[in-house]
N, C-alpha and C positions, 0 to 999 in steps of 0.2 A: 172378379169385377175389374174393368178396365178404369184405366185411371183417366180422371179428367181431365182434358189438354187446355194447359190455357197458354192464350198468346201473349208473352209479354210486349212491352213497349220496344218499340225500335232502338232508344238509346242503348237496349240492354248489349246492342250486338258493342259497345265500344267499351263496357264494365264488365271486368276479369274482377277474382280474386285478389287481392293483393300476395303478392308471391311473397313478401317478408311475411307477413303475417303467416300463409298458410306452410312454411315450413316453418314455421316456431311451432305451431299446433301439431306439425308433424310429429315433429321432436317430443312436442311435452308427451305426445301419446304413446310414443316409442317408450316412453324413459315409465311412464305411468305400468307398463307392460313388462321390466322389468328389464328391459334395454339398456347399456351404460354407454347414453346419448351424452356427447361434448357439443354443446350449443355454438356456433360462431353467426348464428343466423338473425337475434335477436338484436334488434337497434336501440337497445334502451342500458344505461348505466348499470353495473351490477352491484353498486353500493347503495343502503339504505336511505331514506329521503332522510335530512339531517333533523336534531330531535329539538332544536327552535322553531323548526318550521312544523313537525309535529302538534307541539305543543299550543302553536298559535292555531291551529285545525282545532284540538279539542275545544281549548278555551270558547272559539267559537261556536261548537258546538252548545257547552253550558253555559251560553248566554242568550241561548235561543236562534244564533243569528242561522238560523234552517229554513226561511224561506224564500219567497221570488223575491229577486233584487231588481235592479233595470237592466233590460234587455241587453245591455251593451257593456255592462263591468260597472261594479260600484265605485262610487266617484274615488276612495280610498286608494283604489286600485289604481285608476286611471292617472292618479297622479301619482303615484309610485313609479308608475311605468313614463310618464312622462319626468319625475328626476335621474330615472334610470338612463333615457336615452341623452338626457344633457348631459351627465356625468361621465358617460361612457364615450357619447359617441359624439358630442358637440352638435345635437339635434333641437329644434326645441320644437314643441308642440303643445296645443289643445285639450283639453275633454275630448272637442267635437272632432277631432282627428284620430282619436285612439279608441280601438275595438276590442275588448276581449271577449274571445272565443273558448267553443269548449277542444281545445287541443289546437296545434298550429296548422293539423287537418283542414278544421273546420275553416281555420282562417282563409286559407288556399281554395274550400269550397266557395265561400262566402264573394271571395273577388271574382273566381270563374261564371258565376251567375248573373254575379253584376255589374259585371264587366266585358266581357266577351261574349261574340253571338256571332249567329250564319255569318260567313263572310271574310271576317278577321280572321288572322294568323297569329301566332303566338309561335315567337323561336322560343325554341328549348335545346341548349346545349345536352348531349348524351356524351355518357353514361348521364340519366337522371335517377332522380326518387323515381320511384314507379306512378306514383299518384299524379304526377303532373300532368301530362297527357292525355290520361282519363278523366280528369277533370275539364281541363279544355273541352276534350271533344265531348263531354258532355253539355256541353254551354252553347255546342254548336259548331263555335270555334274551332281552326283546324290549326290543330297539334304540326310545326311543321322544326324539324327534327336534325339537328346540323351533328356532325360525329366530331368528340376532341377527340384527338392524337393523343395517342400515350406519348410520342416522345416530347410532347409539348405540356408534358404532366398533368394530360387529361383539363385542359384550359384553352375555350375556346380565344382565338386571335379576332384582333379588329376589322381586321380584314376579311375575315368569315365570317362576321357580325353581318358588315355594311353588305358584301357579296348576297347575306339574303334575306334580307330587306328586302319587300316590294310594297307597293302602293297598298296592299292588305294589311298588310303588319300592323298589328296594333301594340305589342309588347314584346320582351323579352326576361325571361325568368334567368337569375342568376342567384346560385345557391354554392354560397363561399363561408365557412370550410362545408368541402363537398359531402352527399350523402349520393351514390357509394363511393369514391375516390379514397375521400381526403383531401383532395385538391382544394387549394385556397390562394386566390389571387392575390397578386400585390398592391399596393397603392396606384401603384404607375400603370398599371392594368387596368387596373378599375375607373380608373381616370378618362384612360382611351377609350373605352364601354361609354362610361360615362356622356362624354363629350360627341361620339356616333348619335348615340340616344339622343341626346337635344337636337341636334344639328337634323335628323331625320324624322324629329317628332317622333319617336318612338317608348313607349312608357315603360317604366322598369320595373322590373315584380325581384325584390333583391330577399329571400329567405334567410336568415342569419339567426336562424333556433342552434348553429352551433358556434356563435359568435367566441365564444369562451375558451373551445377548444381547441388553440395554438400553442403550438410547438418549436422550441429552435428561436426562440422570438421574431418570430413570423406577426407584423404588426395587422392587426383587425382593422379596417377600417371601412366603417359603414359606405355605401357608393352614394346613400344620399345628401353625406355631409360636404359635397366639393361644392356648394352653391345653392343657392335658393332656388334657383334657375333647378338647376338638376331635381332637388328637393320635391317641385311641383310636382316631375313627372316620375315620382319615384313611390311606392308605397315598400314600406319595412314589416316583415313576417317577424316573429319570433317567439319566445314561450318559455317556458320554465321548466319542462320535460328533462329538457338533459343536461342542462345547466346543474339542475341543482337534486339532481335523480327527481325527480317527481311527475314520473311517466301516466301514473296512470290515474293523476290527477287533474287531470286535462283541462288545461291551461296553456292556450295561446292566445298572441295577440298581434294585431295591423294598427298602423300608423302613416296617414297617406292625406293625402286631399278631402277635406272636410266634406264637400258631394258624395265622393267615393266610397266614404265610410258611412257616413247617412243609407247611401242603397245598401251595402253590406248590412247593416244593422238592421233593415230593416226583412232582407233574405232569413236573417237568422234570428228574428221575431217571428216570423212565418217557421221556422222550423225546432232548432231545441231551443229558441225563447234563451234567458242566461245560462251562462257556466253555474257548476256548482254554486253556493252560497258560501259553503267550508273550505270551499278548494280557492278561491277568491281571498279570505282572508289570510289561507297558508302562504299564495302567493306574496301577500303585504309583506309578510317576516320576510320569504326568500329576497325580495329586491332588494328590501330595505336594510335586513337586519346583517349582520357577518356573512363576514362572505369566504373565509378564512378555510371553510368544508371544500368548496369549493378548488381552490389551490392545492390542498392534499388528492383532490380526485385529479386534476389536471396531470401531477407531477408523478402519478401511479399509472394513466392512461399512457403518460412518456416513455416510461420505463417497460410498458407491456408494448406500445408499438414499435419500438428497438428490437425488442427477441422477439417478436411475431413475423417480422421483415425481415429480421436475417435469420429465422428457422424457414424462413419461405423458398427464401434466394440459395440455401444451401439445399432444398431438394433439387435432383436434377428431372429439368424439364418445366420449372418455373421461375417466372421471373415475377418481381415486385416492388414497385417504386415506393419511397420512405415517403407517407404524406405528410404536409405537414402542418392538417390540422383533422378534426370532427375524433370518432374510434373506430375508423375501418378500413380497414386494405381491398386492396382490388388488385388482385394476382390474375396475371396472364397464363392460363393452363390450355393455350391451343396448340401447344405441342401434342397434349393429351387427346387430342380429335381424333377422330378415326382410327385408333386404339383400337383394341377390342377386351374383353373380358370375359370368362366363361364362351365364349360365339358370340357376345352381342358385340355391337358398334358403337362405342360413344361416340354419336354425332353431334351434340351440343353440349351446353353448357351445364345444362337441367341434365342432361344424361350423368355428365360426372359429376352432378352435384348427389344424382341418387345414387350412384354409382357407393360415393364416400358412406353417404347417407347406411346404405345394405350391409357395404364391406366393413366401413374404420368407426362404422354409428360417431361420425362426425357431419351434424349438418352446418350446409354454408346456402349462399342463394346464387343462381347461379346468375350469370352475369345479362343474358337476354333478356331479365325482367327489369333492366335499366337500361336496356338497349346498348347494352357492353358484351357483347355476342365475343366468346374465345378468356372472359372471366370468370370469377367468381368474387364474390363479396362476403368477407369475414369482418364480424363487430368482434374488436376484441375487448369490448365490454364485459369482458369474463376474470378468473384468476387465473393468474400468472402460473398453478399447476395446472390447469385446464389447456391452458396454452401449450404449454409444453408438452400435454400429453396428448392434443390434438396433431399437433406440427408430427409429433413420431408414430400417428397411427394414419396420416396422410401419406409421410412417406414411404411406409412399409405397403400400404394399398397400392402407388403407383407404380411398384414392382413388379406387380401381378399385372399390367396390363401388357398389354402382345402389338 
């Protein structure tokens, strides 16, 4: 019997897979098979979610608190998140300005709907998340796509900014410390951004779910705190995922122009309605309570991207700049192009990511799925013998090629 063909919707031609996601599934199924897979492909912390934050999950659990809440985060929450951003970031906001979402996904779906449509443009510095662009151009919105320079630490300049800019442009997404880089902007950086942005009316979508993760005292600073002015046209992403390992309690959250978040709220009425109930109160302990877990994952993260960067830089045929914040390197391996292996051709990125994947059962993602075509992208959200034993079955692999 033949199978029945159905036509999907047209948007489907601009929704891929997510490429992180489907080589982590890769991997888990490699490893399920009997495979001795070293994961570097996985974007989430490998330390357990901390056990105050647990514990406030249960408790909420045996006190009933299991059902619908308000659509948009219970009030508890909301102002958690609003002493979070004044203590942190010198922010101050609303109820009616703060959204939480079920993951910092969703948040990024939630403003693509309700915010951009036919017509607009949306710069997106690359290397990006993978999810940006698809999102966009699902809203309509056309994804339009500027390259950072590696030698410029993968950070785009003002003058690339303002350069593309046109009378479409409705925003620009800026995601410091970077997912995949690492790259993370300065004050003074931010500032120039900043300042284009107003001056061309241009709205700022600033992701900061890895605000935490700095290195070297590389100082965080939010791009909406330079002024009011800025502030208006700015909305803040972020979430409690990787902050405080709690990935797959999904928990993110927007902070922007009272309108802004009114539509968003109401997109995500119309779809998963609130976050968890449990996951809502876990988050109260993480903002609020010690933060102390935290600082020991920072100060572990440091110590693995040191020997991850210099196990990298001491293969010959790759090079890799020290970031210096989020957990992931992004290794230049286009020396390794047009190689060959057994007769095939690595012609891309995905080639030698299967490549590792067959030969060293080390998966990574390969660097075109952030549009960093001649990468790869390694979270070294693993242990420090994973690492080690990754970097030496990378290099013994890149021997073997011709």
């Amino acid at each position: 019997m033949s199978e029945y063909k159905i036509k999907l919707a047209k948007r489907m031609d601009e929704v891929k897979e997510s490429a992180t996601l489907a080589i982590t599934a890769k991997a888990k199924s490699m490893k399920a098979k009997g495979w001795d897979v070293i994961d570097f492909g996985a974007g989430e912390p490998d330390f357990d979610t901390p056990d105050n934050i647990k514990e406030a999950a249960i408790k909420a659990i045996k006190s009933g608190f299991t059902k619908y809440t308000a659509v948009g985060g219970i009030d508890e929450l909301k102002d958690a998140i609003i002493e979070k951003f004044k203590r942190d970031n010198n922010l101050n906001y609303t109820r009616e300005e703060i959204l939480v979402s079920c993951g910092g996904k969703q948040s990024f779906f939630n403003l693509s709907l309700a915010f951009f449509e036919k017509g607009d443009e949306v710069i997106i510095p690359a290397p990006y998340w993978v999810s940006y662009p698809v999102m966009v151009a699902i809203s309509g919105a056309k994804p339009v796509i500027i390259e950072e320079r590696e030698d410029n630490g993968f950070k785009i300049t003002p003058e690339e900014f303002s350069d593309a800019i046109t009378g479409s442009t409705k925003a620009i997404v800026i995601n410091s410390p970077s997912n995949p880089t690492g790259a993370a902007y300065t004050p003074d950086e931010l500032k120039e951004i900043a300042d284009i942005a107003v001056k061309k009316g241009v709205f700022l979508v600033s992701d900061e779910i890895y605000e935490k993760l700095c290195y070297d005292n590389h100082p965080f600073v939010s791009i909406a705190s330079f002024s009011e002015e800025v502030k208006r046209q700015t909305i803040v992403l972020n979430g409690v995922s990787k902050t405080y390992s709690m990935t797959g309690w999904r928990i993110g959250y927007a902070a922007g122009p009272k309108g802004l978040i009114k539509a968003m709220t109401n997109i995500q009425s119309q779809s998963t309605s609130n976050p968890t109930s449990i996951s809502q109160k876990a988050a109260v302990e993480a903002i609020k309570g010690p933060q102390d877990t935290v600082d020991k994952m920072v100060t572990e993260f440091d110590k693995r991207r040191k020997i991850i960067v210099d196990g990298l830089n001491a293969i010959k045929g790759i090079r890799c700049l020290l970031p210096p914040g989020s957990f992931y390197v992004f290794p230049n391996i286009s020396r390794f192009l047009k190689k060959r292996f057994n007769g095939k051709i690595i012609n891309t990125s995905a080639d030698f990511a299967d490549f590792l994947l067959e030969e060293a059962e080390v998966a990574v993602v390969p660097g075109e799925a952030f549009g960093g075509e001649g990468h790869i992208r390694m979270a070294y959200a693993t242990s420090m013998e994973n690492i080690k034993e990754g970097l030496k079955r990378i290099e013994e692999a890149v021997t073997k090629l011709e």
